[in-house]
N, C-alpha and C positions, 0 to 999 in steps of 0.2 A: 556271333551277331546278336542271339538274342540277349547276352548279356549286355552288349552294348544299348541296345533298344532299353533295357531296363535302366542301366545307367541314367539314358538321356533322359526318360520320363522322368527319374528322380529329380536331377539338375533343372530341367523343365519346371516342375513342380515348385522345386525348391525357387526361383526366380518368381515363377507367380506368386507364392505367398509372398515375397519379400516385398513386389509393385504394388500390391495389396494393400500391404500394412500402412503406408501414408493413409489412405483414402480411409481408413477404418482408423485411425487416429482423428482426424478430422473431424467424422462422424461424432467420435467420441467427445467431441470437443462442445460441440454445435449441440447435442443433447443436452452435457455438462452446464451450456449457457442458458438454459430456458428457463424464465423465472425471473422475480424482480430483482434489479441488482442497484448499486447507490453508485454515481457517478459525480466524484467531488473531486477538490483542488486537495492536495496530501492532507492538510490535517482538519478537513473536513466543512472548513470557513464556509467554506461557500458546498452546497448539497445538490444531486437531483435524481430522483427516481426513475428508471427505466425499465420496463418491462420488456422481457425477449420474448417474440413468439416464434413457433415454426413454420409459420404460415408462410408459403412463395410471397416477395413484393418484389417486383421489377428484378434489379439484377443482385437480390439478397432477402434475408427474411422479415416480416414485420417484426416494429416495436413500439413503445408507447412511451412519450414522454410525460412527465405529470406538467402539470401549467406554469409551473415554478419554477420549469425550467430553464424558459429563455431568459427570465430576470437573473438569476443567479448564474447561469451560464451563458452568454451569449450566440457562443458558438452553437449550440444546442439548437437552432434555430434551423440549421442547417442539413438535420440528421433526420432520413425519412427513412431509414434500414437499414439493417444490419447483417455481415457475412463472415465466414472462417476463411480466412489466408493461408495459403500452406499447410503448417502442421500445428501452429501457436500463436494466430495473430487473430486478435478478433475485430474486426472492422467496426466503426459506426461510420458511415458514407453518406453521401447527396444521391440525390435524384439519377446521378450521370456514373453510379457507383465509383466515384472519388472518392479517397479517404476525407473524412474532416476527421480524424483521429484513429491510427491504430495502439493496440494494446496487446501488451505480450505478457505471459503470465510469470511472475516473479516470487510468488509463494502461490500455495496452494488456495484457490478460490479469490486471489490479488492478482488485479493483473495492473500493469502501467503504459500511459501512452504520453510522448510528449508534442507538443502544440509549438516552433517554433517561432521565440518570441511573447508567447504566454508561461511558460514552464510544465511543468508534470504534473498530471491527472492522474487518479486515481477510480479501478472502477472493479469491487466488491461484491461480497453478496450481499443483499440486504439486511439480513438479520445478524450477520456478524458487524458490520459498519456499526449497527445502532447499539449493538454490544460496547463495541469497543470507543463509541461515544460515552458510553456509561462508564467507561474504564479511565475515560479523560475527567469526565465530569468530579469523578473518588480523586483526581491528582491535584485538584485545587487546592488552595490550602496552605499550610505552614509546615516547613519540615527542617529535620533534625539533619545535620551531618555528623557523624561520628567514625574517630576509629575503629578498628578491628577490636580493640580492647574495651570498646563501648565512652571513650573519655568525649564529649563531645566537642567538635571545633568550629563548628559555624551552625547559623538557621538561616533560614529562608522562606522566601514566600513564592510558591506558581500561582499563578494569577491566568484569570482569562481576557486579561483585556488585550486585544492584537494588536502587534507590533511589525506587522509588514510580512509576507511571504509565508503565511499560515503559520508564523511565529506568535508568541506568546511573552507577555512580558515577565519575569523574576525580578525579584529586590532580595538582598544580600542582608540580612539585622548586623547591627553593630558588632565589634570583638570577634572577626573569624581569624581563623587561622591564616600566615602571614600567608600563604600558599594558594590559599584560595581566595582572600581578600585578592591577590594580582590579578588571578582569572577572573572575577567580577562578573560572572555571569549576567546577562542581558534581559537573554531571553529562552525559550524553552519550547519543548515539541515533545510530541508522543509520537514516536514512528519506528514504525514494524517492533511492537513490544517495548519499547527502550525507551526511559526519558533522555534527552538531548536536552544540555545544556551548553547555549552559544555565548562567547563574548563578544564585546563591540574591534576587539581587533579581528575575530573569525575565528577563534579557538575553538573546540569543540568538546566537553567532555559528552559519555554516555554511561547511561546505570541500566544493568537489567536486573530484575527481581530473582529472589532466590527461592529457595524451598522454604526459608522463614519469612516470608513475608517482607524481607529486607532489600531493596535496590542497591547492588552493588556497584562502584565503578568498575567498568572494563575498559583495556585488557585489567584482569585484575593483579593485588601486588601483594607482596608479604607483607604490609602494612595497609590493608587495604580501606580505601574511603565507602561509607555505606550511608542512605539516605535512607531517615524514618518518618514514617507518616508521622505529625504531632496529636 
């Protein structure tokens, strides 16, 4: 008997810690958020600053929007606090804790919500956001395509002027390769590390940088396409 009595404490035991572990995720979550974060459309067009607190407000915690926010975001108008969902959803709500956007985290310190009917939001931390604005900002420009072998077969230009859906416009320079002349890129993005480049039929390539400072296309190929800064 008394072994069994020790059994069930263990079992016991072992069930409390398990009930536990959501709520101390949570926790983990909700401290993780505290602090200013940037809360923008994907490739940052449109901005807005939010600060998290942990202060009780009604049925979730305060936060602050900066004044730039109802212009640029409209919705934003709507969002008096903020709460943790379950184990990964970070609320901004109304008055009546409604969601006006949840956000679930999708890389580390990224998290995304979408707005039926608006599209996907994006909502960072602050000082990475304004990095990797500076990271768009170095993409502008004229760039090289070349093979694997360095022979080059097209240029280009990224540009910042917008082209609809936090897209970006690209121009193709004359004499590319027959291959990429077809694809005719349009238009261009930075997201999650990659440049995207789109065409007007909905083609998609994507480059990610390499150890040399080189954008590769991926997947990549034994003849592989690479984009150089000019």
């Amino acid at each position: 008997m008394k072994i069994l009595r020790v059994v069930a404490f263990a079992v016991a035991a072992h069930l409390a810690a398990i009930g536990a572990a959501p709520a101390q995720d949570a926790t983990s979550l909700k401290k993780e958020m505290l602090g200013q974060w940037e809360l923008s459309t994907t490739e940052r067009s449109k901005t807005c600053v939010v600060t998290m607190k942990g202060d009780a407000a009604g049925q979730g915690f305060k936060l602050e929007l900066e004044p730039a926010c109802k212009a640029a975001l409209p919705f934003t108008k709507d969002i008096v606090a903020w709460s943790v969902r379950g184990l990964d959803i970070v609320r901004l709500q109304d008055a009546s804790g409604e969601a006006v956007i949840d956000f679930t985290e999708v890389e580390a310190g990224i998290f995304e919500g979408l707005r039926q009917g608006e599209g996907v939001y994006i909502l960072q931390d602050l000082a990475a956001a304004r990095s990797m604005a500076k990271s768009m900002d170095q993409m502008i420009g004229d760039w090289s395509m070349v093979r694997g072998n360095g022979q080059p077969v097209c240029g280009l230009t990224l540009t910042n002027t917008e082209a609809g859906q936090d897209n970006f416009q690209v121009f193709l320079k004359p004499k590319c390769e027959a291959a990429i002349a077809q694809f005719n890129p349009t238009q261009w993005r930075l997201e999650r590390g990659q440049i995207i480049l789109m065409s007007k039929s909905g083609n998609v390539w994507q480059f990610e940088a390499d150890d040399n400072a080189q954008w590769r296309r991926v997947p990549d190929t034994a003849d592989p396409l690479i984009m150089l800064r000019q």
